[in-house]
Backbone as JSON, one array per atom type, in Angstrom:
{
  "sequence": "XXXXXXXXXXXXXXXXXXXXXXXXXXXXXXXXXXXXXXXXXXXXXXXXXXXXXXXXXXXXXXXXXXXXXXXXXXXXXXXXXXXXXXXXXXXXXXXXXXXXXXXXXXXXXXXXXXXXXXXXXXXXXXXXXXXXXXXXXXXXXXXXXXXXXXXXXXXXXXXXXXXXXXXXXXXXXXXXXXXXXXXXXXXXXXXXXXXXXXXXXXXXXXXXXXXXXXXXX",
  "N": [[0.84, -1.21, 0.0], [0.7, 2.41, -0.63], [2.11, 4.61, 0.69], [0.73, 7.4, 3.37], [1.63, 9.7, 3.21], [2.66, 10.43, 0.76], [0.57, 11.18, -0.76], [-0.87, 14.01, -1.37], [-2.19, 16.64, -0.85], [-5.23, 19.08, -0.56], [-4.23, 22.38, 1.2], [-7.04, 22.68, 3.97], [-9.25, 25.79, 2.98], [-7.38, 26.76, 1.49], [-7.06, 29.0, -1.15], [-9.83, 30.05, -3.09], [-11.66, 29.63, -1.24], [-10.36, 30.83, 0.91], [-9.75, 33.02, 0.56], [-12.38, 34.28, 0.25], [-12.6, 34.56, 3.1], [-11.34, 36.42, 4.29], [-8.74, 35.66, 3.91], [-5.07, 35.78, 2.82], [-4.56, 34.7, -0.65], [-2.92, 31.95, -2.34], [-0.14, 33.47, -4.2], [0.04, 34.38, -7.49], [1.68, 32.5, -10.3], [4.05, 33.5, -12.47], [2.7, 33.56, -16.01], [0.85, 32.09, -15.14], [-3.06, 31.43, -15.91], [-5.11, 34.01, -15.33], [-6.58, 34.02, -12.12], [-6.0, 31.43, -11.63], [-4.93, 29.05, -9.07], [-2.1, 27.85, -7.15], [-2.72, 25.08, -4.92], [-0.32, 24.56, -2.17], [0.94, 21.32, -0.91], [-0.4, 19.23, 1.37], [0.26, 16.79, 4.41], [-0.97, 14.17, 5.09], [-3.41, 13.75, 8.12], [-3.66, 12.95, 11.72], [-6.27, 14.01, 14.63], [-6.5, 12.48, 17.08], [-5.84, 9.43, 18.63], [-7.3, 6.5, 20.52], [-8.23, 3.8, 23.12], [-9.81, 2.41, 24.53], [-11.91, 0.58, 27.7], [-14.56, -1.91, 28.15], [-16.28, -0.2, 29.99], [-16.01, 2.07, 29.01], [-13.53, 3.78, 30.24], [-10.28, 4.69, 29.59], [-7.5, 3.18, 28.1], [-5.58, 3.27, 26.94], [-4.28, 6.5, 24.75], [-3.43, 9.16, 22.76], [-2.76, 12.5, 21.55], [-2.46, 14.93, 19.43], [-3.09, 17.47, 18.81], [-4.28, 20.89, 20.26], [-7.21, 21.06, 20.35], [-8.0, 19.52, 22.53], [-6.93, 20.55, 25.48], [-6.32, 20.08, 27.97], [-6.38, 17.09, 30.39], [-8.92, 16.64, 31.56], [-10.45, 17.66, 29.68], [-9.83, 15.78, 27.67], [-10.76, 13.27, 28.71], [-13.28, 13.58, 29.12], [-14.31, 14.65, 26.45], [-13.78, 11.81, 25.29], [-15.18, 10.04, 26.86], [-17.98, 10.74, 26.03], [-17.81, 10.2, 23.46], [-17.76, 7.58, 23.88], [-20.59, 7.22, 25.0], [-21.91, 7.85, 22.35], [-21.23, 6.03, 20.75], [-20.78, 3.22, 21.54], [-22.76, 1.2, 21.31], [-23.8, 0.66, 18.86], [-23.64, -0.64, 15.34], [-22.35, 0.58, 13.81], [-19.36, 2.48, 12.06], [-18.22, 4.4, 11.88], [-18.57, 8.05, 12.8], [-19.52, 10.85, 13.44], [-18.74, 14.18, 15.33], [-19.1, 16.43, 17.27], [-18.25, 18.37, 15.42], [-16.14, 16.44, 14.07], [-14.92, 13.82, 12.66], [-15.03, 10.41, 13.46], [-13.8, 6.85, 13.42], [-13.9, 3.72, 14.31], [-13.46, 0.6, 16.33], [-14.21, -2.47, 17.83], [-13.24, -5.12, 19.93], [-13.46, -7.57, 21.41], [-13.26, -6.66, 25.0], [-12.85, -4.45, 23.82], [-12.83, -0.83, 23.0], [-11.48, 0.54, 20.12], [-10.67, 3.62, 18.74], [-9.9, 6.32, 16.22], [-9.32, 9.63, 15.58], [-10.41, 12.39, 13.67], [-10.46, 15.2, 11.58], [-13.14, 17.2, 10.69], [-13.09, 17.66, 8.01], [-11.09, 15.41, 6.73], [-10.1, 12.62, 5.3], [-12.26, 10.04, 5.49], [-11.9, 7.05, 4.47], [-8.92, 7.21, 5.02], [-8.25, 7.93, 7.93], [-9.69, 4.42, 8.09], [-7.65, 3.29, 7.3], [-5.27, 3.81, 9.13], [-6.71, 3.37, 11.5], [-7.16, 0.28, 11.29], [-4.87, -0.49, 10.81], [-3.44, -0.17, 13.15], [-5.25, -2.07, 14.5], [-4.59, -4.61, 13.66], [-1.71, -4.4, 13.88], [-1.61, -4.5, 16.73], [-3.12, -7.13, 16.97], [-1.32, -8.7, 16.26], [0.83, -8.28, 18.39], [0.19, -8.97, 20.3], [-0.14, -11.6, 20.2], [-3.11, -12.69, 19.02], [-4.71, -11.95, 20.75], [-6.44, -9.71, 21.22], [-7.69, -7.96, 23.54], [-8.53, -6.51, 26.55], [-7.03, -7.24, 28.76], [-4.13, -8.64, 27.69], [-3.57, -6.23, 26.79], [-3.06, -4.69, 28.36], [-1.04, -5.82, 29.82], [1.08, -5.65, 27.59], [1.71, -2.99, 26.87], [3.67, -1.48, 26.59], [4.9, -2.57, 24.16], [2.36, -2.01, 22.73], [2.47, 0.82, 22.39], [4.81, 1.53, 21.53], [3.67, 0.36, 18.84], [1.93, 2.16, 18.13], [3.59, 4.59, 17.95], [4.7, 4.23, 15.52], [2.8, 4.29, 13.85], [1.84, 7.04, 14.01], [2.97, 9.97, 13.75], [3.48, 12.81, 15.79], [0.67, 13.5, 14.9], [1.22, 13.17, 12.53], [0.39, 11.07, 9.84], [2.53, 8.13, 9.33], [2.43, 5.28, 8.74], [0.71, 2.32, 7.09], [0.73, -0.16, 6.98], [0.32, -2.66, 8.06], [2.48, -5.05, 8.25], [4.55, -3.87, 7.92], [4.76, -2.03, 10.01], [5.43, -3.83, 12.17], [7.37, -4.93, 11.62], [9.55, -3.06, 12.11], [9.09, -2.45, 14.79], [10.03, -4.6, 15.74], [12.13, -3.93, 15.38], [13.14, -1.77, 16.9], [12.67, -2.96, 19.67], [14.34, -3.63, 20.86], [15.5, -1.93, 22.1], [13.49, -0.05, 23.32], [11.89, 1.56, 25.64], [9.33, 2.41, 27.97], [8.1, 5.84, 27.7], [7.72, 9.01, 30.21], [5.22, 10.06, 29.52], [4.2, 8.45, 28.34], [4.05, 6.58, 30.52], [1.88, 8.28, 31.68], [0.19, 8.17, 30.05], [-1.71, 6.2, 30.43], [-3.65, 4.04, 32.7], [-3.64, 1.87, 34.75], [-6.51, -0.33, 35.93], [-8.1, -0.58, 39.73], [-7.34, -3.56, 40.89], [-6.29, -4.85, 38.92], [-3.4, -6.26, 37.86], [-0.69, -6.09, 36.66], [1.41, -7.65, 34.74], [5.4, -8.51, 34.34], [6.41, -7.59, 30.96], [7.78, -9.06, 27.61], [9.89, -8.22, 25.13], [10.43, -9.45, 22.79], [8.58, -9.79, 20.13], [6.68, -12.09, 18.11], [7.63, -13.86, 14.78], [7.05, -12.45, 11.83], [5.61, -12.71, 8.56], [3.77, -13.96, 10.03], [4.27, -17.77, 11.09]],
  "CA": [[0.0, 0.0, 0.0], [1.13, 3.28, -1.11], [2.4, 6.03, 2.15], [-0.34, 8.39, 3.28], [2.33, 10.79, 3.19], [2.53, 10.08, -0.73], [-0.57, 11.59, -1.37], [-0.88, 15.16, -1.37], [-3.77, 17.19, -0.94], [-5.0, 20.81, -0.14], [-4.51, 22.47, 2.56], [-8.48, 23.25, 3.77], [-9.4, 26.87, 3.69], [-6.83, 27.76, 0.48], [-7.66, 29.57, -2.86], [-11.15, 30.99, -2.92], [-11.87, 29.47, 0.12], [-9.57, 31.52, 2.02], [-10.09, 34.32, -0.23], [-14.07, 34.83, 0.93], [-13.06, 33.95, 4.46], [-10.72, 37.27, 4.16], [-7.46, 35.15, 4.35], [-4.45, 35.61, 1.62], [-5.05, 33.43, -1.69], [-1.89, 31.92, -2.84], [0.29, 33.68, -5.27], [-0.32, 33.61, -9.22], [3.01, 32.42, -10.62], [4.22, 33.91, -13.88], [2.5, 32.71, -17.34], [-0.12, 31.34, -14.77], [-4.04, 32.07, -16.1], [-5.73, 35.05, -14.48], [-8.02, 32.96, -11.28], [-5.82, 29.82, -11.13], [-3.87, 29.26, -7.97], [-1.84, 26.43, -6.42], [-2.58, 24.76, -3.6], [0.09, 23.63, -1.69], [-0.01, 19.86, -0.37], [-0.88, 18.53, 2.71], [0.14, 15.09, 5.1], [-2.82, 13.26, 6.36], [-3.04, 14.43, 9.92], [-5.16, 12.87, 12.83], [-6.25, 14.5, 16.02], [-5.64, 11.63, 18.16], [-6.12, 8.16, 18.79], [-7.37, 6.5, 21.79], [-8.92, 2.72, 23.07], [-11.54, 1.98, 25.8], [-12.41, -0.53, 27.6], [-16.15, -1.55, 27.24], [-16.69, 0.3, 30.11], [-15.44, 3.89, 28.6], [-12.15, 3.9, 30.87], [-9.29, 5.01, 28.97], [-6.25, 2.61, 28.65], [-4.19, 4.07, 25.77], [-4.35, 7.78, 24.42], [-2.29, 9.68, 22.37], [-3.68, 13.27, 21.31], [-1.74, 15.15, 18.66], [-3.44, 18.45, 19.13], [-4.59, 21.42, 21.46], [-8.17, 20.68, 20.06], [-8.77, 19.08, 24.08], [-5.44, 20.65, 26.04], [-6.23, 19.37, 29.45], [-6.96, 15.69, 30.48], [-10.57, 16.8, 32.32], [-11.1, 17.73, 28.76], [-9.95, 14.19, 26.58], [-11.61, 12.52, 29.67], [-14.92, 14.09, 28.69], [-14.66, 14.23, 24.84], [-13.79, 10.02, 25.46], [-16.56, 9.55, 27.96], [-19.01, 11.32, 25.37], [-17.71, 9.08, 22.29], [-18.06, 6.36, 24.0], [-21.51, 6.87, 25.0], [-22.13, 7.68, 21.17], [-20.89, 4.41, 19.74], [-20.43, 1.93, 22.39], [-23.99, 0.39, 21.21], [-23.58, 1.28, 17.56], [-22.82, -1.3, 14.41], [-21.59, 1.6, 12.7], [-17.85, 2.05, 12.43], [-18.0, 5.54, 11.61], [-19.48, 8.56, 13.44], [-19.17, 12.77, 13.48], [-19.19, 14.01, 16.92], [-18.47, 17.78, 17.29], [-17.36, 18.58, 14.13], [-14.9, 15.41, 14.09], [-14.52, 12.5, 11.8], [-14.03, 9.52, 14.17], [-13.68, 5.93, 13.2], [-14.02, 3.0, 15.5], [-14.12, -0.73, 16.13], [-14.71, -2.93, 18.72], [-12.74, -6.0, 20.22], [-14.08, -8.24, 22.7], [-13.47, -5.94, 25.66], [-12.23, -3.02, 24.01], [-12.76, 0.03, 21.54], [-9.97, 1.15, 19.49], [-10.95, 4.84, 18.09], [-9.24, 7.04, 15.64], [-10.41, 10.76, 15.71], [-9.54, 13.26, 12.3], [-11.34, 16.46, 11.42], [-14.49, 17.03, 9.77], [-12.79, 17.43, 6.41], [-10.31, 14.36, 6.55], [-10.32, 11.31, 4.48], [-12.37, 8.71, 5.96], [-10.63, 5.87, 4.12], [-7.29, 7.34, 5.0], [-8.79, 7.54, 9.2], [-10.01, 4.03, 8.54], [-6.55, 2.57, 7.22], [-5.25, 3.92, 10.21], [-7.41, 2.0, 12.64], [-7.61, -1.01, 10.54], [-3.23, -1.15, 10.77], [-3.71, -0.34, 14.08], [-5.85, -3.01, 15.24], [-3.62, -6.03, 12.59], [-0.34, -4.51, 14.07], [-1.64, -4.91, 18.13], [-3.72, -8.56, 17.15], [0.44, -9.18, 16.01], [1.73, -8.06, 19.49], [-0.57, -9.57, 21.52], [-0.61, -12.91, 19.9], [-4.08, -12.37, 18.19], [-5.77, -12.03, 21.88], [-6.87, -8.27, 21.34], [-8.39, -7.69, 24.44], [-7.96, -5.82, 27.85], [-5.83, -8.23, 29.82], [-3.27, -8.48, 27.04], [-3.12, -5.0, 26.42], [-2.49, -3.88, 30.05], [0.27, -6.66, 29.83], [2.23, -5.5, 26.64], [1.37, -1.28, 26.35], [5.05, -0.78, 25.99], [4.42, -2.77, 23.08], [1.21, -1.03, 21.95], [2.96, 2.12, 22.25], [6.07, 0.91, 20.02], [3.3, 0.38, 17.09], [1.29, 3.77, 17.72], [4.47, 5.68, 17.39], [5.43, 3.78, 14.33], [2.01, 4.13, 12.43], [1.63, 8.05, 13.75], [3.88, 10.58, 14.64], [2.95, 14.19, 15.89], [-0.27, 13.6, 14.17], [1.29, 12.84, 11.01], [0.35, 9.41, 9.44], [3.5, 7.45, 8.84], [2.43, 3.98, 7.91], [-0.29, 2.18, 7.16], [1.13, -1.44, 6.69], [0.84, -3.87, 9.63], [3.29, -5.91, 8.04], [5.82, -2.8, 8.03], [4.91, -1.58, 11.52], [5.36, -4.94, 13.33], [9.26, -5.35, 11.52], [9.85, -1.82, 12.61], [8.62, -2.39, 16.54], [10.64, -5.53, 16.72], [13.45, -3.7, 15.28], [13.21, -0.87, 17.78], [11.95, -3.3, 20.51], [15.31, -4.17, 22.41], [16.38, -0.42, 22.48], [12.69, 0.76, 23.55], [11.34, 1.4, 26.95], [7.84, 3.55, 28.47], [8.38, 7.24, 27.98], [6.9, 9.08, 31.36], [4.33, 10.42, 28.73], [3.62, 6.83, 28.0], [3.08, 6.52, 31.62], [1.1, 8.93, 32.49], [-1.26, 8.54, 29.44], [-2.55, 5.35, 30.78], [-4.12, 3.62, 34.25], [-4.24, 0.12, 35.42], [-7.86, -0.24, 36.89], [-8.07, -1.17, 40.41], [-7.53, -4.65, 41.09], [-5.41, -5.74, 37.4], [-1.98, -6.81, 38.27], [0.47, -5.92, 35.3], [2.95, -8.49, 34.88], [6.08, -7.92, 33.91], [6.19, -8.08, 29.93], [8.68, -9.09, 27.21], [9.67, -7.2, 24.13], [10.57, -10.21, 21.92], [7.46, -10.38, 19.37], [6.82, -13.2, 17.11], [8.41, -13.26, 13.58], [6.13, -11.55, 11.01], [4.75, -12.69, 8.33], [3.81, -15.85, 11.02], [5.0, -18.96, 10.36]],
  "C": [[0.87, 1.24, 0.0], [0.86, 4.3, 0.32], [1.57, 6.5, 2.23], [0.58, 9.42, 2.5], [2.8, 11.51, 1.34], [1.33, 10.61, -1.33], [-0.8, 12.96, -1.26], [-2.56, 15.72, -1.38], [-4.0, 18.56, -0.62], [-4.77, 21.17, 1.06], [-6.27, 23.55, 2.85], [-8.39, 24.97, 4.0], [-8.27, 28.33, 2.23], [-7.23, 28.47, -0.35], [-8.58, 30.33, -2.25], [-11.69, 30.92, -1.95], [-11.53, 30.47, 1.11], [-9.74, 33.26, 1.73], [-11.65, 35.04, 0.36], [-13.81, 34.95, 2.51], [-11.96, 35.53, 4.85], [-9.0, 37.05, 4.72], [-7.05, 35.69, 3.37], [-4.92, 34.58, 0.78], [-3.36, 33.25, -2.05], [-1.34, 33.13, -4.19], [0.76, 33.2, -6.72], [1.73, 33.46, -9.07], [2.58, 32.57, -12.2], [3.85, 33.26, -14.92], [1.38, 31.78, -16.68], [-1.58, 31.8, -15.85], [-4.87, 32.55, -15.13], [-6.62, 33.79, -13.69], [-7.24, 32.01, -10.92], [-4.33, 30.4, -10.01], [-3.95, 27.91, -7.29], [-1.95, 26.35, -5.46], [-1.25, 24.08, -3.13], [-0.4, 22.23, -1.31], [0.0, 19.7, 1.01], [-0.53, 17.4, 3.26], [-1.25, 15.13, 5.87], [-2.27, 13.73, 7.68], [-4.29, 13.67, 10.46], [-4.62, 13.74, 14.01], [-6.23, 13.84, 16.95], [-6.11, 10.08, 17.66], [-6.22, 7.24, 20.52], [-8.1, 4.8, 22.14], [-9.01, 2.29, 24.66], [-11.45, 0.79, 26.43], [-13.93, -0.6, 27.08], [-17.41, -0.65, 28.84], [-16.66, 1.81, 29.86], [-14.18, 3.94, 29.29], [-10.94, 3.91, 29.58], [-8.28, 3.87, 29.39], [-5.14, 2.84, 27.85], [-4.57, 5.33, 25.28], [-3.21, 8.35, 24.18], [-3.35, 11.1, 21.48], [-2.66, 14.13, 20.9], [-2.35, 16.53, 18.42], [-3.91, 19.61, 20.16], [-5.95, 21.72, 21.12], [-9.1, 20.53, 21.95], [-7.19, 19.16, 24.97], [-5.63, 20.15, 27.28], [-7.37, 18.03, 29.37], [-8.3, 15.73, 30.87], [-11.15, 16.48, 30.42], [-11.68, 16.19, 27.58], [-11.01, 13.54, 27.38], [-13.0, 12.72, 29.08], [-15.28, 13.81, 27.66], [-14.7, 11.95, 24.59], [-15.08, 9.74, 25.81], [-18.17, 9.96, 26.77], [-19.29, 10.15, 23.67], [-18.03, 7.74, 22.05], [-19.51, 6.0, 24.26], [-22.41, 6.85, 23.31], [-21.81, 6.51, 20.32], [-20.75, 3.0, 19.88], [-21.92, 0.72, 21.54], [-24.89, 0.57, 20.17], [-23.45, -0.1, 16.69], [-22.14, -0.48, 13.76], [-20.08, 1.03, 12.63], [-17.17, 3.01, 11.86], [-18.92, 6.19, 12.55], [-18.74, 10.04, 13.86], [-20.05, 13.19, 14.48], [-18.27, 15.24, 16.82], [-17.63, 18.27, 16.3], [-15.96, 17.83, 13.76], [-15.15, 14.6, 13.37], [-14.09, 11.5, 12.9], [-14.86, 7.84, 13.31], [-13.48, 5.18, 14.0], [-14.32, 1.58, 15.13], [-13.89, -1.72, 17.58], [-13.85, -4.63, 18.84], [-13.12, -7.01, 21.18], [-14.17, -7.45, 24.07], [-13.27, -4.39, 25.53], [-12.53, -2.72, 22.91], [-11.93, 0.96, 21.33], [-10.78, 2.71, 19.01], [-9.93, 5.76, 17.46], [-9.43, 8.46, 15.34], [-9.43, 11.75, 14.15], [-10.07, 14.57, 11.81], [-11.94, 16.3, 10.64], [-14.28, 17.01, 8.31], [-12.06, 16.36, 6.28], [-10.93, 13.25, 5.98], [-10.76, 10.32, 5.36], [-11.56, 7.15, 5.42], [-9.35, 6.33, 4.77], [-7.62, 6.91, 6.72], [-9.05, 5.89, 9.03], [-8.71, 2.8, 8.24], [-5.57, 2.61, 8.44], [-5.63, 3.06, 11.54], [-7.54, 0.65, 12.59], [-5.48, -1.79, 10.65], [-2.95, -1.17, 11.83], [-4.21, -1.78, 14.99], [-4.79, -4.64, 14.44], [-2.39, -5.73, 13.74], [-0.89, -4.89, 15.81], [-2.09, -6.71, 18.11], [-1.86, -9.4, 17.04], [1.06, -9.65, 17.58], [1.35, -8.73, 20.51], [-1.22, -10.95, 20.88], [-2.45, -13.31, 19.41], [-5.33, -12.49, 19.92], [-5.56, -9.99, 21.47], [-8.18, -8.06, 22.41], [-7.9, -6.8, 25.87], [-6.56, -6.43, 28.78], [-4.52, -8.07, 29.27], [-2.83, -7.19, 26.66], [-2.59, -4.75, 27.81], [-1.09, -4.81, 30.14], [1.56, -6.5, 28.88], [1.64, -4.11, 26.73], [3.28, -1.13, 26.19], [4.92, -1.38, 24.56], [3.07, -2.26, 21.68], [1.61, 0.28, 21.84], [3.69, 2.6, 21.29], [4.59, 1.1, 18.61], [2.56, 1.84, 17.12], [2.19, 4.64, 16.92], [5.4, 5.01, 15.94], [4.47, 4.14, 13.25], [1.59, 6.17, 12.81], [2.77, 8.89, 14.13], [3.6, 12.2, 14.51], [1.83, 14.18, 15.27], [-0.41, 13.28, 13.17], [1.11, 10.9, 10.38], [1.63, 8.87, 8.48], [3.78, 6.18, 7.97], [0.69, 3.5, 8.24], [-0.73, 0.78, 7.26], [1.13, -1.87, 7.98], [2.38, -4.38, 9.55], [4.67, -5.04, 8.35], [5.63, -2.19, 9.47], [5.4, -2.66, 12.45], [7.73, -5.29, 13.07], [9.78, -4.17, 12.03], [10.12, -1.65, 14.45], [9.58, -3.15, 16.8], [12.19, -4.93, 16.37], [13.99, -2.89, 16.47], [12.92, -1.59, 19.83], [12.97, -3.18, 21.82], [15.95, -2.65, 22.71], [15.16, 0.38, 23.23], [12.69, 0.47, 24.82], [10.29, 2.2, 27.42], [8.46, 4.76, 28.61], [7.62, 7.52, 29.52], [6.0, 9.3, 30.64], [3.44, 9.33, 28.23], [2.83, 6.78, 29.62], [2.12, 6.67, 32.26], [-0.37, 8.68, 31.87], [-2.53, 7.19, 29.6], [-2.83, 4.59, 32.46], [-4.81, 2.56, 34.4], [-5.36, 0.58, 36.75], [-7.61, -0.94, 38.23], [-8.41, -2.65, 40.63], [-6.81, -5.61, 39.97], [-4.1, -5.22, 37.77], [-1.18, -6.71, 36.97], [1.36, -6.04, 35.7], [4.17, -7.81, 33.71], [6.22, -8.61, 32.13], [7.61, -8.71, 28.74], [8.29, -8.68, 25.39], [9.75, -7.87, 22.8], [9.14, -10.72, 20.79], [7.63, -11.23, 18.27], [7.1, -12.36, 15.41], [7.14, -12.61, 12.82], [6.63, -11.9, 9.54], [4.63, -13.94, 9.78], [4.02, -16.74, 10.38], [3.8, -19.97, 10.25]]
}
């Protein structure tokens, strides 16, 4: 599959757009025709990514904007998403002028959040390499237990398939050779730490970083 980053696009709000809205319009370039104006391009961007249990409790979060700058806030926008989709087939759903994408695991929901103009396909390749590259890490148990047991490992593939917002990859197959490459040098940022919380009463054993080969055998 072909990079997000490979794809170019506008940035929203350019040309005439920006022009009515009483922004600058790009500049004509010489031998252009009177009216036409380039858009620069654009990387796919999300505004975060985040996964639930099935009671709404946060156990991973990563938030790539100042969209929701304090945790009261993600806390809330989560708690709100989740009552919007938890009891849904969908696997899409626009929630405050957001684009979010979502899917559901035996105890847990993965979510991908992107702005109201963003490429749903591009958001749902995202969640879809997401959920392949963790069923990888966690031996195809995608569920709560296993996640609270490998997150240094779930962390490794976030920051491989996003970074600052920007969508990096989209390939399982290329995120999982990437993680195990990075695996024996990685360890929990405090930022890692902080952004998640073992529920009272789940015991997180100690984990190991060695993941199985890829493709499987």
């Amino acid at each position: 599959m072909q990079r997000p980053e490979a794809w170019p696009r506008p940035h929203p709000g350019e040309g005439a757009a920006a022009a009515q809205a009483g922004g600058p319009a790009p500049p004509v370039r010489a031998g252009e025709p009177a009216g036409l104006r380039l858009q620069e391009p654009s990387l796919y961007t999300i505004k975060a990514v985040f996964i639930l249990d099935n009671d709404g409790h946060r156990l991973l979060a990563k938030y790539y904007d100042d969209t929701f700058p304090s945790l009261k806030e993600q806390m809330a926008f989560e708690k709100n998403v989740f009552n919007k989709t938890s009891r849904t087939d969908s696997e899409i759903a626009f929630f405050g002028g957001m684009t979010i994408v979502y899917k559901s695991s035996i105890d847990l929901f993965l979510y991908v959040v992107g702005s109201s103009n963003e490429n749903e396909l591009m958001l749902m390749s995202v969640l879809t390499c997401l959920f392949e590259s963790l069923s990888h890490v966690l031996r195809k148990n995608v569920e709560k237990r296993w996640l609270l047991e490998n997150m240094d490992g779930a962390f490794l593939v976030l920051d491989e398939i996003v970074d600052g917002g920007v969508i990096l990859e989209s390939d399982a197959q290329q995120v999982i050779q990437k993680v195990n490459f990075r695996a024996d040098d990685s360890s929990l940022t405090e930022q890692s730490v902080a952004q998640f919380r073992v529920p009272a009463g789940v015991v997180k054993k100690p984990t190991t970083h060695q993941l199985p080969p890829w493709p499987p055998e």
